[in-house]
PyMOL Python script that loads the backbone (N, CA, C, O; Angstrom):
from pymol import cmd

cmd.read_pdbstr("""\
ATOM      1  N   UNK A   1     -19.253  -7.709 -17.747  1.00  0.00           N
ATOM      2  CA  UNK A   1     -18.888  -6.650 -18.659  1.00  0.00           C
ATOM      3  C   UNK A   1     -17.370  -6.677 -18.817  1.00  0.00           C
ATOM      4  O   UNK A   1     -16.734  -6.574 -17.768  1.00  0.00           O
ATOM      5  N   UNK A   2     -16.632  -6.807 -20.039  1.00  0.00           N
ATOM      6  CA  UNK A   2     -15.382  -6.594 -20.219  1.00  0.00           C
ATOM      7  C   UNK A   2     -15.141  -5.194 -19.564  1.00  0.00           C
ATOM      8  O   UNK A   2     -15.765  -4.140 -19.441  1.00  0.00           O
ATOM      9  N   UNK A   3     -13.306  -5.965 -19.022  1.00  0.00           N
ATOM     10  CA  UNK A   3     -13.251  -4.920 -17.915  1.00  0.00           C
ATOM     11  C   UNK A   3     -12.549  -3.626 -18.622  1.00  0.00           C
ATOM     12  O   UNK A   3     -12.477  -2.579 -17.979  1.00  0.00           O
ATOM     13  N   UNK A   4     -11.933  -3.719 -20.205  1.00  0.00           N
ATOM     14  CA  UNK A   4     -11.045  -2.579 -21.198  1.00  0.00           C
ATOM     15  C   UNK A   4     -12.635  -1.542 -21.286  1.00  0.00           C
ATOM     16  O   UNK A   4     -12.669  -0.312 -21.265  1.00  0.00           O
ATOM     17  N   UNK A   5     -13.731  -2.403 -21.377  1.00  0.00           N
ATOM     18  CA  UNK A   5     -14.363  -1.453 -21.695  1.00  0.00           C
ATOM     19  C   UNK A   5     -15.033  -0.794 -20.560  1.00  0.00           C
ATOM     20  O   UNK A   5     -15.463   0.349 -20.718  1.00  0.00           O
ATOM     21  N   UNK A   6     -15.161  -1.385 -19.457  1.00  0.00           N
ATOM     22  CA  UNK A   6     -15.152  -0.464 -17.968  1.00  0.00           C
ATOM     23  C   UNK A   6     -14.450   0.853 -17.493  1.00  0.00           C
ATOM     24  O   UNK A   6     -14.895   1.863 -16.948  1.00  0.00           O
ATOM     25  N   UNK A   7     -12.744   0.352 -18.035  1.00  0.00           N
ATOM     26  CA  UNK A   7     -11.942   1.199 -18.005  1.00  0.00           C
ATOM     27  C   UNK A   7     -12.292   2.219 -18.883  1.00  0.00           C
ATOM     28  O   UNK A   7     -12.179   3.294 -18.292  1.00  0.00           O
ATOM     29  N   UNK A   8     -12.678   2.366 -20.067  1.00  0.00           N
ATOM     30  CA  UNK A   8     -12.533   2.848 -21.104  1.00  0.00           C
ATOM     31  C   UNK A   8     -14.174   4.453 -20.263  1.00  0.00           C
ATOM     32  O   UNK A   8     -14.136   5.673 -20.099  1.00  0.00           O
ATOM     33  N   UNK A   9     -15.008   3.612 -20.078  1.00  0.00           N
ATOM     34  CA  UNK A   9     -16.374   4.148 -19.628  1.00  0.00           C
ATOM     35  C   UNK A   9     -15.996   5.360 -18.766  1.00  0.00           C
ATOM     36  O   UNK A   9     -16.091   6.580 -18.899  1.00  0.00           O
ATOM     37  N   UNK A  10     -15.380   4.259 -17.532  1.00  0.00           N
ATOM     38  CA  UNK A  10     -15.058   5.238 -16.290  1.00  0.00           C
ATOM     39  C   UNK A  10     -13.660   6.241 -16.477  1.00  0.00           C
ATOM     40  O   UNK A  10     -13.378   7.061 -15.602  1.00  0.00           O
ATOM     41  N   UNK A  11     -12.928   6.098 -17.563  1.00  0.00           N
ATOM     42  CA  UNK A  11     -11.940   7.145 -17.677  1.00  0.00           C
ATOM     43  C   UNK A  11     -10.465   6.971 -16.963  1.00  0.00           C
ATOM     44  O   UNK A  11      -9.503   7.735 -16.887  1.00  0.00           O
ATOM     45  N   UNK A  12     -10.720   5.542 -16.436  1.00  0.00           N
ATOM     46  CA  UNK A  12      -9.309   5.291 -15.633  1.00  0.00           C
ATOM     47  C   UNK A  12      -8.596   4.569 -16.558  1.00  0.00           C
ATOM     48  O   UNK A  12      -9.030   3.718 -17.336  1.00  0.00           O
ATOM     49  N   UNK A  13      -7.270   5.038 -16.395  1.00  0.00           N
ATOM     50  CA  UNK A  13      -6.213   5.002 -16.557  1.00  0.00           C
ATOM     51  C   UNK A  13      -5.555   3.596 -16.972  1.00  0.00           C
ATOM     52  O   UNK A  13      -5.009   3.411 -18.060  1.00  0.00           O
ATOM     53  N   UNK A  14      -5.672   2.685 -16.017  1.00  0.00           N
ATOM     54  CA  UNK A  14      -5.242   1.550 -16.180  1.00  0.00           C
ATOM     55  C   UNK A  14      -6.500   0.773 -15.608  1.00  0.00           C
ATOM     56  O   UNK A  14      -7.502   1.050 -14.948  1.00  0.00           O
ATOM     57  N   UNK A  15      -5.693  -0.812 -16.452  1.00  0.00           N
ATOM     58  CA  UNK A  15      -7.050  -1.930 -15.966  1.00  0.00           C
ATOM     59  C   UNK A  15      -6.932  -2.209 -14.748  1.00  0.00           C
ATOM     60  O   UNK A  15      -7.997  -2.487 -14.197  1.00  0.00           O
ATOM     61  N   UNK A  16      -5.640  -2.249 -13.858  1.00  0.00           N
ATOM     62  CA  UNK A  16      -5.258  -2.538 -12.901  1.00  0.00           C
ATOM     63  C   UNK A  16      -6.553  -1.629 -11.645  1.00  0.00           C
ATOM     64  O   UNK A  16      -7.150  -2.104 -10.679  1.00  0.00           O
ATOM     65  N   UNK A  17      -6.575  -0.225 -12.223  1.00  0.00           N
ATOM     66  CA  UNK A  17      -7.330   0.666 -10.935  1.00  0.00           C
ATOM     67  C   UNK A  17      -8.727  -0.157 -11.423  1.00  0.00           C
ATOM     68  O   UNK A  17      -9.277  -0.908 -10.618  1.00  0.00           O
ATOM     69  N   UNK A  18      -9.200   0.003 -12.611  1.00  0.00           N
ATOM     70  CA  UNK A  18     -10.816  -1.449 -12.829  1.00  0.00           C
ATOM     71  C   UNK A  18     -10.601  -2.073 -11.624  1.00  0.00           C
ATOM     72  O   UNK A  18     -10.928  -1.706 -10.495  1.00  0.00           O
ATOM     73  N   UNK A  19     -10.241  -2.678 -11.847  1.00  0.00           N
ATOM     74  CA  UNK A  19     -10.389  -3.984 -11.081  1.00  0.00           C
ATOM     75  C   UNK A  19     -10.164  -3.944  -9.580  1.00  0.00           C
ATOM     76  O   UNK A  19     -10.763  -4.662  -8.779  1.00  0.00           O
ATOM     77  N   UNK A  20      -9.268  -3.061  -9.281  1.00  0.00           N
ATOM     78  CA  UNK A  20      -9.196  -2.561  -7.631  1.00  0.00           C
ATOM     79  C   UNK A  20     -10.641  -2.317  -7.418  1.00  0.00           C
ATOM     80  O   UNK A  20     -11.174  -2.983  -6.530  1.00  0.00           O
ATOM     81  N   UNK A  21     -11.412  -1.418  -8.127  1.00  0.00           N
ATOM     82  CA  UNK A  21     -12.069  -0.672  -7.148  1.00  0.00           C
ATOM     83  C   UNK A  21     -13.477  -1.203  -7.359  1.00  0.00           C
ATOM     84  O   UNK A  21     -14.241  -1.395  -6.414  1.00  0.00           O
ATOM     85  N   UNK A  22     -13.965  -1.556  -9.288  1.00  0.00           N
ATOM     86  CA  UNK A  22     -15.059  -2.439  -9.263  1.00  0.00           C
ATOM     87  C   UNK A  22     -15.240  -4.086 -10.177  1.00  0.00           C
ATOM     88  O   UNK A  22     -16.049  -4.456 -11.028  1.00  0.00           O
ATOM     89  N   UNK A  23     -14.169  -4.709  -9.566  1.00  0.00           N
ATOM     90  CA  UNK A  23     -14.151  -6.008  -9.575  1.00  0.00           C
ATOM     91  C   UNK A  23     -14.768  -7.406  -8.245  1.00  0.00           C
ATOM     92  O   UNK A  23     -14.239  -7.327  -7.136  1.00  0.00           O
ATOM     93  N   UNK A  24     -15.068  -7.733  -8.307  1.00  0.00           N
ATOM     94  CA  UNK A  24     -15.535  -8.310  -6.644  1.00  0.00           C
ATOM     95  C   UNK A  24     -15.768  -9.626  -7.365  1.00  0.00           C
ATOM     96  O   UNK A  24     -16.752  -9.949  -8.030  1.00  0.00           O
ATOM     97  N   UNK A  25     -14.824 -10.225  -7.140  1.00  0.00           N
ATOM     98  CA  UNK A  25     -15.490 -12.335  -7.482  1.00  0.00           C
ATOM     99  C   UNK A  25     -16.127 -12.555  -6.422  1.00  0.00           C
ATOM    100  O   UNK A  25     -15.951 -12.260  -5.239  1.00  0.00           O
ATOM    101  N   UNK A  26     -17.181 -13.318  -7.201  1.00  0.00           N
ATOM    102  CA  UNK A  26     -17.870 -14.065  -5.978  1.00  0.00           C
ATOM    103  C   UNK A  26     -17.038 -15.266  -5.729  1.00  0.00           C
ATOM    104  O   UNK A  26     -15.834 -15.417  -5.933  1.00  0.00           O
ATOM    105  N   UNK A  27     -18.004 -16.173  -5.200  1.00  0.00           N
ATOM    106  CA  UNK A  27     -17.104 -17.239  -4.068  1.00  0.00           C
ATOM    107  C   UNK A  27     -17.322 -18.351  -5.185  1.00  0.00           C
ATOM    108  O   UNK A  27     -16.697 -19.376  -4.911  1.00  0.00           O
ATOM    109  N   UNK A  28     -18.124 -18.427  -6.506  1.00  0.00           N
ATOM    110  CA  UNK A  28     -18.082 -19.700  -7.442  1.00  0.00           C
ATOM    111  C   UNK A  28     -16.382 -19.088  -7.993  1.00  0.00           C
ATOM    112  O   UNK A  28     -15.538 -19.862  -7.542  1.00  0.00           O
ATOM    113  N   UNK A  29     -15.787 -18.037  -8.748  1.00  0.00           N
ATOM    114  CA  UNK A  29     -15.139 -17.377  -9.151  1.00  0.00           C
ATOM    115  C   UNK A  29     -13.870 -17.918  -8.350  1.00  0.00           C
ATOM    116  O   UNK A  29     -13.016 -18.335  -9.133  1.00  0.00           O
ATOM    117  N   UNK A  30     -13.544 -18.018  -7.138  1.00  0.00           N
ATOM    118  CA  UNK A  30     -12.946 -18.193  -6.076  1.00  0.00           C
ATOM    119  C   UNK A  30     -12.406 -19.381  -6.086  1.00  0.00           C
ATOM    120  O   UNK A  30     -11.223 -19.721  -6.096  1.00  0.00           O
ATOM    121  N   UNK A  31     -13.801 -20.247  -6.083  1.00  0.00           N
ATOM    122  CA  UNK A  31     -13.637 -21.800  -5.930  1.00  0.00           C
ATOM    123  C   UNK A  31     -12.946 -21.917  -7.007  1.00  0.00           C
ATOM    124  O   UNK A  31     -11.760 -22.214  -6.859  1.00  0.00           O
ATOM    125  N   UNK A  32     -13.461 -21.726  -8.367  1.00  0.00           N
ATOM    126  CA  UNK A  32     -12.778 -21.662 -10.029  1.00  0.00           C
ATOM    127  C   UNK A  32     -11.834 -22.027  -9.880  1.00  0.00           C
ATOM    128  O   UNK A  32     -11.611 -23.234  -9.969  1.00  0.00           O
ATOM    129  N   UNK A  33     -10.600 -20.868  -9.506  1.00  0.00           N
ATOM    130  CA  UNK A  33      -9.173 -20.762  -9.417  1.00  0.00           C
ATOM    131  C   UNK A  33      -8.382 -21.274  -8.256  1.00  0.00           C
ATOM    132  O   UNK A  33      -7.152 -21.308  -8.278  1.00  0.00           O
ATOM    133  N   UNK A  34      -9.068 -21.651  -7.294  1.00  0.00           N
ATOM    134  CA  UNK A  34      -8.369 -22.522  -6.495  1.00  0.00           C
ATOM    135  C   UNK A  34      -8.464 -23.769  -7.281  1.00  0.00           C
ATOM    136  O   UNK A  34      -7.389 -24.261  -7.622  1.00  0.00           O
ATOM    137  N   UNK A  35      -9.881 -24.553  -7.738  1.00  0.00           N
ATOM    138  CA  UNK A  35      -9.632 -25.556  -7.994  1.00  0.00           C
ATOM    139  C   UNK A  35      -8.563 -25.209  -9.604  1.00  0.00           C
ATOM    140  O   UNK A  35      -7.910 -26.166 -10.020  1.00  0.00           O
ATOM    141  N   UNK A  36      -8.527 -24.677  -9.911  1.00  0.00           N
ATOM    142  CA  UNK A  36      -7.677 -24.750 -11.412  1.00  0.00           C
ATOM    143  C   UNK A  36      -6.312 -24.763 -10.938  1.00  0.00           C
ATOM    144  O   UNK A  36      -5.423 -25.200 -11.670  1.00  0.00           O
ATOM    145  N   UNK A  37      -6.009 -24.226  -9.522  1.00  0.00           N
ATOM    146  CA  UNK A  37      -4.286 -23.684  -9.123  1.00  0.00           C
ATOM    147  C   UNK A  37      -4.076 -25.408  -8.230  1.00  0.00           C
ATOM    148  O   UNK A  37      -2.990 -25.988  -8.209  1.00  0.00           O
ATOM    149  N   UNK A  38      -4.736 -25.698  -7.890  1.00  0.00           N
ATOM    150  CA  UNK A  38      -4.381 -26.620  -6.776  1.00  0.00           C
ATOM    151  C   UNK A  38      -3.504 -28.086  -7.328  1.00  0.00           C
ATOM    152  O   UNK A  38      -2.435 -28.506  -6.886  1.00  0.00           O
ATOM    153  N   UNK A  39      -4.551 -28.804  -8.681  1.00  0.00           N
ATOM    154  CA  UNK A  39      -3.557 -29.315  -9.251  1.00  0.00           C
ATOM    155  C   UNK A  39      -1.961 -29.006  -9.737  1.00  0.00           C
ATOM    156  O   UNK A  39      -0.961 -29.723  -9.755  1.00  0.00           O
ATOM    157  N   UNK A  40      -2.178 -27.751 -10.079  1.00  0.00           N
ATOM    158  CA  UNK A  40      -0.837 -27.131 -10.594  1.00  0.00           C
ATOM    159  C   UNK A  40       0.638 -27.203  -9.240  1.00  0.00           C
ATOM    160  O   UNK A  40       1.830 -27.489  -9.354  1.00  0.00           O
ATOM    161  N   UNK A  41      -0.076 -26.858  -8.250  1.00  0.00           N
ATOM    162  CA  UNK A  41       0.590 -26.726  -6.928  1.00  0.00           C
ATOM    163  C   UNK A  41       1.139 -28.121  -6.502  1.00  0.00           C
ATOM    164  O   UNK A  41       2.265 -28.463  -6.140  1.00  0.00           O
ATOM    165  N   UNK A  42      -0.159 -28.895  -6.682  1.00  0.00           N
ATOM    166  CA  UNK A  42       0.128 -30.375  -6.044  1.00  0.00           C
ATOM    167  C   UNK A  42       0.804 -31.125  -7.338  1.00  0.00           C
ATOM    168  O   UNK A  42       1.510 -32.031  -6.895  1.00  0.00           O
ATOM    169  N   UNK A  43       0.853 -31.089  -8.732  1.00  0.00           N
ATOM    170  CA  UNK A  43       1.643 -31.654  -9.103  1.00  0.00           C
ATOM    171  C   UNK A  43       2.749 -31.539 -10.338  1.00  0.00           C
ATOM    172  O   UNK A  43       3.270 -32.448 -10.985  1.00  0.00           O
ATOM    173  N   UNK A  44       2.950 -29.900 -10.451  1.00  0.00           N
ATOM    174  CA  UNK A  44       3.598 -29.344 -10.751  1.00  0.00           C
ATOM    175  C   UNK A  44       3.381 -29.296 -12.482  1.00  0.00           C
ATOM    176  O   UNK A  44       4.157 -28.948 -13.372  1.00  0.00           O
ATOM    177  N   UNK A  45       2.036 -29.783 -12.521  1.00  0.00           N
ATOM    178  CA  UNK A  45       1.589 -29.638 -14.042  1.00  0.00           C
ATOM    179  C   UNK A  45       0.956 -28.547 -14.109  1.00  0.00           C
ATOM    180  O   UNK A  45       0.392 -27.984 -13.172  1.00  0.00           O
ATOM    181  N   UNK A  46       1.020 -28.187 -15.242  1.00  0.00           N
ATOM    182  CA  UNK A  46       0.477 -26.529 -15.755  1.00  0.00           C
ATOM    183  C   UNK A  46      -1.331 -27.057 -16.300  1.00  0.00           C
ATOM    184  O   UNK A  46      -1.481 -27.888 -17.195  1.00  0.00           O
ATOM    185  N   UNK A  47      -2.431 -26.456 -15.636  1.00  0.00           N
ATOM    186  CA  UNK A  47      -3.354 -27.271 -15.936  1.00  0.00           C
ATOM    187  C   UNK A  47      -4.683 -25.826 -16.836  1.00  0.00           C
ATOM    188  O   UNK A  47      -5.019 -24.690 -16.500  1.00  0.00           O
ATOM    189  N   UNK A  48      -4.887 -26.347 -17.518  1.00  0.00           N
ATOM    190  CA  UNK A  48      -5.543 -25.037 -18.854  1.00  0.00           C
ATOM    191  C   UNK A  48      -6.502 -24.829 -18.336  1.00  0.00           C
ATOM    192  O   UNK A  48      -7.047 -25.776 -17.769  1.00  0.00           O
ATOM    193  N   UNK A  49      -7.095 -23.573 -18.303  1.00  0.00           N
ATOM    194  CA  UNK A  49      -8.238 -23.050 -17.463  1.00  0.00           C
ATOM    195  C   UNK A  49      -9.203 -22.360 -18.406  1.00  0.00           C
ATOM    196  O   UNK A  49      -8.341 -21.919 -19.166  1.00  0.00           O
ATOM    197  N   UNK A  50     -10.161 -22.001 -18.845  1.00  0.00           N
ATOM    198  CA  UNK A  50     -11.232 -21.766 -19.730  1.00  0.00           C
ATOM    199  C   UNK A  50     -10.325 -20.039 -19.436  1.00  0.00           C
ATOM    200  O   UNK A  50      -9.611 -19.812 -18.459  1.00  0.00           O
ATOM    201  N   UNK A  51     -10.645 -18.972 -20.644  1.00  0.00           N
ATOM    202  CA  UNK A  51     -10.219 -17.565 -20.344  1.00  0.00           C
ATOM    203  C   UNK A  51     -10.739 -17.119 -19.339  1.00  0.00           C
ATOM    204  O   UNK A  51     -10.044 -16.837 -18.363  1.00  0.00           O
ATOM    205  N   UNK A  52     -12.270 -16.927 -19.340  1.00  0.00           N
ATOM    206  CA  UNK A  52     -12.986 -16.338 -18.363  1.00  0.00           C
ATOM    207  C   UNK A  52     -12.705 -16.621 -16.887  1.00  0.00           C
ATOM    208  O   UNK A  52     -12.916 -15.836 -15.962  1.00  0.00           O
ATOM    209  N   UNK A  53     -12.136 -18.009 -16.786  1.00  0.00           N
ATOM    210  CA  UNK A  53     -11.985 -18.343 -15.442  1.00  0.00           C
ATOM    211  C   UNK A  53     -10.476 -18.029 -15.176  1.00  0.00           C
ATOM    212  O   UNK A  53     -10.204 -17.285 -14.234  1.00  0.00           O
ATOM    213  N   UNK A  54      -9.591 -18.495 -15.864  1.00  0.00           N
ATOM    214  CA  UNK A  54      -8.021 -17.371 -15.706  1.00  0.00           C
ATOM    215  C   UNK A  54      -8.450 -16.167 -15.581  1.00  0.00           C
ATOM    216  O   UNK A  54      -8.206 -15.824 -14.424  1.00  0.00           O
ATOM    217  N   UNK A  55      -9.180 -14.979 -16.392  1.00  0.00           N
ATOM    218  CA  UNK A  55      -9.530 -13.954 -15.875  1.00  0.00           C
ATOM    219  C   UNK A  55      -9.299 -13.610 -14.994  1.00  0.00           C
ATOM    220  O   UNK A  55      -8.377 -12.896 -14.599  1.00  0.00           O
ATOM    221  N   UNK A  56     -10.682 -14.390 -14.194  1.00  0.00           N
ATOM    222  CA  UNK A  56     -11.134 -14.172 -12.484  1.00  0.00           C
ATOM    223  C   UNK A  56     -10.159 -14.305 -12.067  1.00  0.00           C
ATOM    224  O   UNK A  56      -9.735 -13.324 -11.455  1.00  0.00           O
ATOM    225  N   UNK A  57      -9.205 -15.593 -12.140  1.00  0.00           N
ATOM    226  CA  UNK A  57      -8.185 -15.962 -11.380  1.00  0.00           C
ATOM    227  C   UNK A  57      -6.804 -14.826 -10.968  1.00  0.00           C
ATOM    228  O   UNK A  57      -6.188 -14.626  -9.921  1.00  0.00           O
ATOM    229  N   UNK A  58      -6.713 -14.276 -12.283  1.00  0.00           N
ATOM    230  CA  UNK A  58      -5.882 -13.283 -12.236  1.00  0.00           C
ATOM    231  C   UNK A  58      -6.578 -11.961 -11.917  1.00  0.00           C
ATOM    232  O   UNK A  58      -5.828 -10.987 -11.855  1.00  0.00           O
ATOM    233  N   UNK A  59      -7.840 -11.763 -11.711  1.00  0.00           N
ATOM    234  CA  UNK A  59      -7.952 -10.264 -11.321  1.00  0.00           C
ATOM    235  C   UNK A  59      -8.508 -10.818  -9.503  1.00  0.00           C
ATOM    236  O   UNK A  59      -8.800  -9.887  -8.753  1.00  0.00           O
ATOM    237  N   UNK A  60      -8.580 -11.800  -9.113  1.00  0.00           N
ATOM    238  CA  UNK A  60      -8.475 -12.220  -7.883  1.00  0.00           C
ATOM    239  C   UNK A  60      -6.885 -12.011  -7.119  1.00  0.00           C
ATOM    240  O   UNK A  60      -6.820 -11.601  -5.960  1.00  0.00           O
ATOM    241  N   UNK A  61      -5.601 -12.355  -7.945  1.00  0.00           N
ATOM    242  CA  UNK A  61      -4.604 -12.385  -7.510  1.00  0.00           C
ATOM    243  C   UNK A  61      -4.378 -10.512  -7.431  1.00  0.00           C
ATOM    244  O   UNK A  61      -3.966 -10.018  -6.382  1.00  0.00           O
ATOM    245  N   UNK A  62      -4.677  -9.698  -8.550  1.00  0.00           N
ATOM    246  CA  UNK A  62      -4.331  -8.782  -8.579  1.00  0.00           C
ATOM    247  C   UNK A  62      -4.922  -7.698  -7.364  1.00  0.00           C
ATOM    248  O   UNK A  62      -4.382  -6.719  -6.848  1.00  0.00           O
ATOM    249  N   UNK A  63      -6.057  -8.223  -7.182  1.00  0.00           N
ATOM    250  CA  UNK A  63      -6.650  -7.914  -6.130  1.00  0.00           C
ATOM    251  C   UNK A  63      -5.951  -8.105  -4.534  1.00  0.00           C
ATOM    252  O   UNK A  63      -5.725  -7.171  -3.765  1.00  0.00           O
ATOM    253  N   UNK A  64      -5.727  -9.304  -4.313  1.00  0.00           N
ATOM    254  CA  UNK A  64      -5.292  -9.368  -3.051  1.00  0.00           C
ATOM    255  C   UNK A  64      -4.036  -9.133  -3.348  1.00  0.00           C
ATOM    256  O   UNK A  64      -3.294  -9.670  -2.525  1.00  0.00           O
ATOM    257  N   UNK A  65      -3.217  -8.287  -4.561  1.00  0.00           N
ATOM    258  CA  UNK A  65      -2.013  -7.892  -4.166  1.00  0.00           C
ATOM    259  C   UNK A  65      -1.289  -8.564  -4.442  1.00  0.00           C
ATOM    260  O   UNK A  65      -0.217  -7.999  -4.657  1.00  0.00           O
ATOM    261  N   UNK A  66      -1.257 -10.157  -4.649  1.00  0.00           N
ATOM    262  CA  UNK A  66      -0.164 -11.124  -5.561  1.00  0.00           C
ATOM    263  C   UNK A  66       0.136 -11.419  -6.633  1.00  0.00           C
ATOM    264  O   UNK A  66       0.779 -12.463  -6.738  1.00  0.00           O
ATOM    265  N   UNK A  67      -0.207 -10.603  -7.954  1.00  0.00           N
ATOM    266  CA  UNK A  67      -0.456 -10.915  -8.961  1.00  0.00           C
ATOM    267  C   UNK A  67       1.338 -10.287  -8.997  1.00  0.00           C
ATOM    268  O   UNK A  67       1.923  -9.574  -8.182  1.00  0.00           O
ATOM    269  N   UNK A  68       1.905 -11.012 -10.510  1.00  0.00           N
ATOM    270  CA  UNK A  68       3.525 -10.812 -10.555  1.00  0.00           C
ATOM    271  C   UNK A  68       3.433  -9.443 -11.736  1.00  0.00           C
ATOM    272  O   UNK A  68       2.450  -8.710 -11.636  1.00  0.00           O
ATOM    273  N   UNK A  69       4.263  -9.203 -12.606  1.00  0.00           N
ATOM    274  CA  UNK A  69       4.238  -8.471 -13.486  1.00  0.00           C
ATOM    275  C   UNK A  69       3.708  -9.758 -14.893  1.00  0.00           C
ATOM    276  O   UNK A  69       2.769  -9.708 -15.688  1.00  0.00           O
ATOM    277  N   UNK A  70       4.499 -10.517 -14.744  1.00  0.00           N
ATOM    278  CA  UNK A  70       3.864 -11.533 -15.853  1.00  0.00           C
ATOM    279  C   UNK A  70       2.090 -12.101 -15.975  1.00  0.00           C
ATOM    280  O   UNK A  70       1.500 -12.334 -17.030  1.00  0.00           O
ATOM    281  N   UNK A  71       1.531 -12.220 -14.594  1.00  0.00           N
ATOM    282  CA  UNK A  71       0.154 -11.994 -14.326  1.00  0.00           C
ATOM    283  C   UNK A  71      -0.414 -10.459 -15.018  1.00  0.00           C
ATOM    284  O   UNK A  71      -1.457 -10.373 -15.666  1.00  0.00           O
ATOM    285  N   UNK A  72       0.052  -9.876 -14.870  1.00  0.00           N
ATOM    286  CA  UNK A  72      -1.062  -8.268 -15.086  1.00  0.00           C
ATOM    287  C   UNK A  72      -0.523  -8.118 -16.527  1.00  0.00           C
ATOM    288  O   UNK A  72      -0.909  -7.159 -17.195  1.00  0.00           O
ATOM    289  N   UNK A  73       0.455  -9.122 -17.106  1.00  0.00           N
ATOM    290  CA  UNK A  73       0.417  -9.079 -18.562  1.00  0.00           C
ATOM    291  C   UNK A  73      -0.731  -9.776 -19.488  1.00  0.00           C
ATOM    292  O   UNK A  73      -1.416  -9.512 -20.476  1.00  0.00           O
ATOM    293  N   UNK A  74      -0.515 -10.836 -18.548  1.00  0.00           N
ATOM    294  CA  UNK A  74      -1.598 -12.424 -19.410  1.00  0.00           C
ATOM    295  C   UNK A  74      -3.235 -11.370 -18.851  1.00  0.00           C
ATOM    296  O   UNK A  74      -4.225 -11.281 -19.578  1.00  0.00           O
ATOM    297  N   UNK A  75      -3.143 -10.825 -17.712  1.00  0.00           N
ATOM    298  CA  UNK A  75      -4.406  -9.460 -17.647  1.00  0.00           C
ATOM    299  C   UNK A  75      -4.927  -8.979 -18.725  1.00  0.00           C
ATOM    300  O   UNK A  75      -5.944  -9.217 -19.375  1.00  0.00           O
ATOM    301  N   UNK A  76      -3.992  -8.205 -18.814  1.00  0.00           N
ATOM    302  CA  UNK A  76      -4.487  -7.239 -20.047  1.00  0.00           C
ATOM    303  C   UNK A  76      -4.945  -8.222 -21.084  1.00  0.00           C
ATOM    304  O   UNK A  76      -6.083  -8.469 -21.484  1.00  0.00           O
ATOM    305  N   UNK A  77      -3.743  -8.739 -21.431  1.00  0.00           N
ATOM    306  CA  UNK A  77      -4.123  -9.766 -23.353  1.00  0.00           C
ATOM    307  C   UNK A  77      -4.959 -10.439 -23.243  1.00  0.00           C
ATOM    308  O   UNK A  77      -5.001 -11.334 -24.087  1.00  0.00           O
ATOM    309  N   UNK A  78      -6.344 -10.413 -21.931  1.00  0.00           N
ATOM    310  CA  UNK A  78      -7.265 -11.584 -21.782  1.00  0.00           C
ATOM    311  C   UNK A  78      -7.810 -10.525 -21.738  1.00  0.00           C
ATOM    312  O   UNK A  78      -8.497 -10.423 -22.755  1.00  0.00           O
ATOM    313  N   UNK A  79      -7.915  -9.460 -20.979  1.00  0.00           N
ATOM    314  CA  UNK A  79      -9.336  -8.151 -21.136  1.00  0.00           C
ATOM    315  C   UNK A  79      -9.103  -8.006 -22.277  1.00  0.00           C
ATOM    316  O   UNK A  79     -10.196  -8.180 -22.816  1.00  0.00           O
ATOM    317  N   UNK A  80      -8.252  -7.757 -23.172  1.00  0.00           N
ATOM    318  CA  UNK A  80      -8.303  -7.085 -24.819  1.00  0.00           C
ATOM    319  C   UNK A  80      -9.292  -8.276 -25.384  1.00  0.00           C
ATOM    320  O   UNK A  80     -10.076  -7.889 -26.250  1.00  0.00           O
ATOM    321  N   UNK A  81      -9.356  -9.410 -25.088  1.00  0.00           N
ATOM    322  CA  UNK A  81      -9.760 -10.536 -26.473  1.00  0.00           C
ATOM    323  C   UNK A  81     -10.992 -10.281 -25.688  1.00  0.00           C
ATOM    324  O   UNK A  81     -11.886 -10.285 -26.535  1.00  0.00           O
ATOM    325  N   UNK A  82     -11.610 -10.024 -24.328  1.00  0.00           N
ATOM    326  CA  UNK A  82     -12.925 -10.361 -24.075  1.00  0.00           C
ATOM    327  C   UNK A  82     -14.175  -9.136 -24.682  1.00  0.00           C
ATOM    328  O   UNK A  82     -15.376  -9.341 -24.507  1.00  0.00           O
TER     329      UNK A  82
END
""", "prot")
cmd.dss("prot")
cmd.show_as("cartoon", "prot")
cmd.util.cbc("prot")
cmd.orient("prot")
């Protein structure tokens, strides 16, 4: 379920509290974005990731708390298009 319109349902505020409280990747979701980050890490190429799986990737980071301000931007402008 797009998460603007989660937000929108449940009355919160921002997408950011969505996703805190009912977002949960599973472990395919997980694997996703490691494997999409790992090239990037190991060879400093920027490597294109399907939306849905940047998504995850970024509401995974936002989740454990590492996501930057430039992450919870590319956030939002990916919940708006979904």
């Amino acid at each position: 379920m797009p998460v603007e319109l989660v937000r929108r349902v449940t009355g919160h505020a921002t997408v950011e509290v969505v996703l805190k409280h009912y977002v949960r990747p599973d472990r395919e979701q997980f694997k996703a974005a490691l494997a999409g980050a790992m090239p990037k890490v190991l060879t400093g190429k920027k490597v294109r990731m399907k939306p849905a799986e940047e998504l995850a990737a970024l509401a995974a980071k936002l989740a454990a708390g590492q996501a930057t301000d430039a992450d919870k931007e590319r956030l939002r402008k990916l919940a708006a298009k979904v």
